[in-house]
N, C-alpha and C positions, 0 to 999 in steps of 0.2 A: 504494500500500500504506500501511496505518496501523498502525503498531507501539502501537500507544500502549494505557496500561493506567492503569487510571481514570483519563483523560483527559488524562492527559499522556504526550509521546512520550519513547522513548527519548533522539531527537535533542534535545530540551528538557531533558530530567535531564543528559543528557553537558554541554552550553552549559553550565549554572549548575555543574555540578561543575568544569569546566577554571576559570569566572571565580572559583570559593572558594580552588581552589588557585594561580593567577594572584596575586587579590588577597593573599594569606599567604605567599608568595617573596616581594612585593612589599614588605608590611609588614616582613617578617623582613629584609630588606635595607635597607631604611630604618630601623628601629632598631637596626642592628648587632646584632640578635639569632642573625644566621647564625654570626659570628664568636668567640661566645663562644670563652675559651682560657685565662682567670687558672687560674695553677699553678704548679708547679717543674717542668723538665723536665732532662732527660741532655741535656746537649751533644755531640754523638757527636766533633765535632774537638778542642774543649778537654780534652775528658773530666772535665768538673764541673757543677754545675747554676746552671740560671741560674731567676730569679724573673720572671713575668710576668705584667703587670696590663692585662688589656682593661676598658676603660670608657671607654662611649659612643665618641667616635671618636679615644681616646688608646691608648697602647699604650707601654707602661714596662718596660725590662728593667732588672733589678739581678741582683748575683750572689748567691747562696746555697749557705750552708753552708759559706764562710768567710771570710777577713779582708776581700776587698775593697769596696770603698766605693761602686762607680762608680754611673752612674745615666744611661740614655738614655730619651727620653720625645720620641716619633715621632708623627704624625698618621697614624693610622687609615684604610683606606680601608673603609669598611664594606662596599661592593657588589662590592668583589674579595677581601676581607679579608686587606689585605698594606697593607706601610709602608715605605717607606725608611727604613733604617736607618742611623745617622751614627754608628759604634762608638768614634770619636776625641774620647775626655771623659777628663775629669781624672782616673787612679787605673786608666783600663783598659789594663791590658798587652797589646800588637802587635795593635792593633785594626789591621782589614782596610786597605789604601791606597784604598780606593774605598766611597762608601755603599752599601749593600746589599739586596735586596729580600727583606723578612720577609714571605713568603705562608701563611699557618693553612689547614691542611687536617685536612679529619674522615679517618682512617683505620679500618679495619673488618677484622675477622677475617668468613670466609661460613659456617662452621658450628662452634661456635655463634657468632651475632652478637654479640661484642664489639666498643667502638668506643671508640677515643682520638685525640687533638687532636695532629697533628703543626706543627712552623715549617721551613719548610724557605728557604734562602736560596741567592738568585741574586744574579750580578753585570749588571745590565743595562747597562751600560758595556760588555761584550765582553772587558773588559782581565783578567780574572782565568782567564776559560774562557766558551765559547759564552753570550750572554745567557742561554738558559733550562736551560743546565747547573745541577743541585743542588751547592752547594761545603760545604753545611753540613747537618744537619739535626738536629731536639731533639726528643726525645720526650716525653709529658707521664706523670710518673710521680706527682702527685699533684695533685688539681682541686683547685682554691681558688673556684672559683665557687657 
């Protein structure tokens, strides 16, 4: 049988449409472009917001929107987009006993499709609660990108 319609088969449009889409996961994961996330988000355990800056394969939290000063600055993983996170710096009060895994996930309501940037954090140590237990999660209530 020949599906095909001016001279090209279905089975040949499918190939190049899976390689465009292939190739552009593939780009977007190598420029860290899946990862976008700079913004302020709700801290749901502290209950204050915190400042965060994605660029290129860095990833910076400061606090916002009051006094403190601190400042962590983690390496990016752009193809899972999560960081260990070492909250034990100068100026930050009862940071966690263990560094912590900062994973950006896109969030989505299904009707109507709205969509915002969640961090959610795990202790991959075990020591705090199951490795891929959530201990913490921020929501993004205003983009900066």
């Amino acid at each position: 049988f020949n599906f095909s319609r001016n001279g090209v088969s279905a089975r040949h449009k499918l190939r190049r449409m899976l390689l465009a889409v292939t190739l552009a996961v593939a780009l977007a994961s190598a420029s860290g472009l899946s990862c976008a996330g700079s913004g302020i988000y709700a801290d749901m355990h502290d209950g204050d917001q915190k400042k965060l800056t994605v660029r290129g394969g860095t990833l910076t939290i400061e606090p916002h929107a009051n006094t403190q000063t601190w400042r962590v600055v983690s390496k990016l993983d752009t193809r899972f987009c999560n960081a260990s996170i070492d909250f034990n710096v100068p100026g930050k009060p009862s940071p966690p006993p263990v560094n912590l895994t900062a994973t950006i996930w896109a969030a989505s309501t299904m009707n109507p499709p709205v969509s915002k940037t969640l961090v959610e954090f795990t202790d991959p140590t075990g020591g705090l609660a199951k490795p891929a237990f959530p201990l913490n999660a921020w929501v993004l209530v205003e983009a900066l990108d």
